[in-house]
LOVOPA-368173 format. One record per residue (C-alpha): y, z, x; residue in one letter; residue number from 1. Coordinates in pm, 1 decimal. Layout:
residues N
<node yy="Y" zz="Z" xx="X" res="A" n="NUM"/>
...
//
This chain:
residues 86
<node yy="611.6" zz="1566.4" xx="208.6" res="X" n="1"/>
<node yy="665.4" zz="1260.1" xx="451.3" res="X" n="2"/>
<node yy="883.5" zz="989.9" xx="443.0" res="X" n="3"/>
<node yy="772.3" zz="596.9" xx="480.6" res="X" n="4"/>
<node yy="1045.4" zz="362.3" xx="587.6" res="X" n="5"/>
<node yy="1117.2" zz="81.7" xx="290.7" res="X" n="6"/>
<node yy="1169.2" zz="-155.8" xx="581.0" res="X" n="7"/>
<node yy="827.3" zz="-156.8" xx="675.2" res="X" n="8"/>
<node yy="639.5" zz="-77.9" xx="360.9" res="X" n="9"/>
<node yy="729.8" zz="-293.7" xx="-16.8" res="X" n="10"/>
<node yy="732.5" zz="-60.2" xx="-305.8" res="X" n="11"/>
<node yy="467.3" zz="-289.0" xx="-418.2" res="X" n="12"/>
<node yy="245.5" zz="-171.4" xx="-129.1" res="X" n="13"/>
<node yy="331.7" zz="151.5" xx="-172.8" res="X" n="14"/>
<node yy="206.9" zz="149.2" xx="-550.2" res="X" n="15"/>
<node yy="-87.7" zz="21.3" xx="-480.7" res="X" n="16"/>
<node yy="-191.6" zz="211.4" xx="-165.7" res="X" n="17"/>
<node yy="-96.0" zz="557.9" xx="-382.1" res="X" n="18"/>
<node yy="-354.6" zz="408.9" xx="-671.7" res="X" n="19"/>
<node yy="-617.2" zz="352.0" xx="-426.3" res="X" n="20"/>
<node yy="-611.5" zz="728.7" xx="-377.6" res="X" n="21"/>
<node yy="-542.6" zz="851.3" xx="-742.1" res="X" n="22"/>
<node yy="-917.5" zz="988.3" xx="-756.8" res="X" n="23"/>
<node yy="-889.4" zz="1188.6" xx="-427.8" res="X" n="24"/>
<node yy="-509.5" zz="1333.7" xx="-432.8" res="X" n="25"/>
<node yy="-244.6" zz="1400.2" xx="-634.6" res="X" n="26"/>
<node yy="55.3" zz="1170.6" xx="-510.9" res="X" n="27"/>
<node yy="394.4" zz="1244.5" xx="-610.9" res="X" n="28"/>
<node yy="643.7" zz="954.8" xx="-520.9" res="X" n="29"/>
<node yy="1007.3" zz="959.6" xx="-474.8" res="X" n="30"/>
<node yy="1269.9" zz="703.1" xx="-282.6" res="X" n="31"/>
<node yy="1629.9" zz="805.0" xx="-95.7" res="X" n="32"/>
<node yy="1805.3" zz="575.1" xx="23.1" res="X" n="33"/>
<node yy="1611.9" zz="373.1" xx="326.1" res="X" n="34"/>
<node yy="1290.0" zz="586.8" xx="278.4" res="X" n="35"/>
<node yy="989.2" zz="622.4" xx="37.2" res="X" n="36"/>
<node yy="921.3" zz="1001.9" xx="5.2" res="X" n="37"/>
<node yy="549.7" zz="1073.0" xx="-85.1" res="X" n="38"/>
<node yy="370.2" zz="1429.2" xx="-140.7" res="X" n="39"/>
<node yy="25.2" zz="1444.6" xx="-126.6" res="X" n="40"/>
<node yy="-208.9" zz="1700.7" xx="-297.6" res="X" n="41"/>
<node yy="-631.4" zz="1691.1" xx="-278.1" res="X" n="42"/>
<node yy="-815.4" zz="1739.1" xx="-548.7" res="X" n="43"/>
<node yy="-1127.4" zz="1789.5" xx="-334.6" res="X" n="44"/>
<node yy="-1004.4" zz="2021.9" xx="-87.1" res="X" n="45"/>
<node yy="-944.3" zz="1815.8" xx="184.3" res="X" n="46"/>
<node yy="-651.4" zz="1950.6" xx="439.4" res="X" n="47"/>
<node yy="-315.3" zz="1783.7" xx="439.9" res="X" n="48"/>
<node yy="-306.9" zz="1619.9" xx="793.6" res="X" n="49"/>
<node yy="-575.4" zz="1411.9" xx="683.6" res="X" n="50"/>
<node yy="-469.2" zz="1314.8" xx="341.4" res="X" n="51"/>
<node yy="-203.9" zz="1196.5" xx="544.2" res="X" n="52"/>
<node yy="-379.7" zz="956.6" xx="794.3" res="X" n="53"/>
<node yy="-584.9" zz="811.4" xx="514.0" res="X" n="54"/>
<node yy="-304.6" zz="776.6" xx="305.7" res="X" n="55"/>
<node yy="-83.9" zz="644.9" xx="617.7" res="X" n="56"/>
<node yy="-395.0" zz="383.8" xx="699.9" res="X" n="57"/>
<node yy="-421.6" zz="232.2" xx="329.9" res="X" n="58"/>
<node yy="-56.2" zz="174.6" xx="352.9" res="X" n="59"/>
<node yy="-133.8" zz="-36.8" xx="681.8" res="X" n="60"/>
<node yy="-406.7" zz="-223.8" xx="520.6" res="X" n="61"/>
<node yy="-185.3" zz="-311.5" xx="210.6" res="X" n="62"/>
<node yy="64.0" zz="-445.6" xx="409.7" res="X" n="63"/>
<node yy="-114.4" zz="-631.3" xx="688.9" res="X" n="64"/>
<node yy="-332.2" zz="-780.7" xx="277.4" res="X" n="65"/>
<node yy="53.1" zz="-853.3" xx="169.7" res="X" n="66"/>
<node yy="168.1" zz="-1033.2" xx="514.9" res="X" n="67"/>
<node yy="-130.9" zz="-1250.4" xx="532.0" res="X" n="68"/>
<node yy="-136.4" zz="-1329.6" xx="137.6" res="X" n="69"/>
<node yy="229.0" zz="-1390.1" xx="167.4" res="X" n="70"/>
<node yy="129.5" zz="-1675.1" xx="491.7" res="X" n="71"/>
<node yy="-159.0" zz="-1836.5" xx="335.8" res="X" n="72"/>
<node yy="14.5" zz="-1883.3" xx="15.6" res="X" n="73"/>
<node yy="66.7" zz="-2249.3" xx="67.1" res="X" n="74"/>
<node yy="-325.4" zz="-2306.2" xx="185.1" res="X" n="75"/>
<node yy="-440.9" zz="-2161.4" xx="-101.2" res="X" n="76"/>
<node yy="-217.1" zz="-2361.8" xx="-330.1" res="X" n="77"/>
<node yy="-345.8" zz="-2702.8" xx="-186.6" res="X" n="78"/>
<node yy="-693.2" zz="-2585.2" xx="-200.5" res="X" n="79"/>
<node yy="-666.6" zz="-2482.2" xx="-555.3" res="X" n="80"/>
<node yy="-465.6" zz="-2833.8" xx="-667.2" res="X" n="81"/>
<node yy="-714.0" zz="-3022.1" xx="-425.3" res="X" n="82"/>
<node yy="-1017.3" zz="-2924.8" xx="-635.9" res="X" n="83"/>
<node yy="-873.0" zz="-2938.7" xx="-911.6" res="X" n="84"/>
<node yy="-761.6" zz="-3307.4" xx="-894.2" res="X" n="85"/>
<node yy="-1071.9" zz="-3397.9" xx="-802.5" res="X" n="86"/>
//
């Protein structure tokens, strides 16, 4: 089991990095207090260090997708109203 810090990582983030990987690994979730506990289990075999860094990389990506979603929001907004008033 390892624990992710919820000030770096959303639960939303951590939801959808733990789906990414529901075809590789069994995931068990959990939160305490300031931390997102996760247990991961392979379906394919695959040893737990590395179930770890894949999982620990996806949760990277998600975020870094959330940050710059979260900055471009207003771009994409008058892009969509811009073509659509057209």
């Amino acid at each position: 089991m390892k624990r992710y810090s919820k000030e770096l990582y959303s639960k939303e983030v951590l939801m959808k990095t733990a789906f990414a990987f529901t075809d590789e690994m069994f995931i068990h979730l959990d939160a305490a207090k300031e931390e997102y506990l996760v247990e991961l289990t392979s379906k394919k075999g695959v040893d737990a260090e590395t179930l770890y860094a894949m999982f620990e990389n996806e949760l990277i990506a998600q975020e870094t997708r959330r940050i710059v979603t979260e900055k471009t929001k207003h771009i994409r907004e008058m892009i969509v109203a811009r073509s659509l008033s057209s």
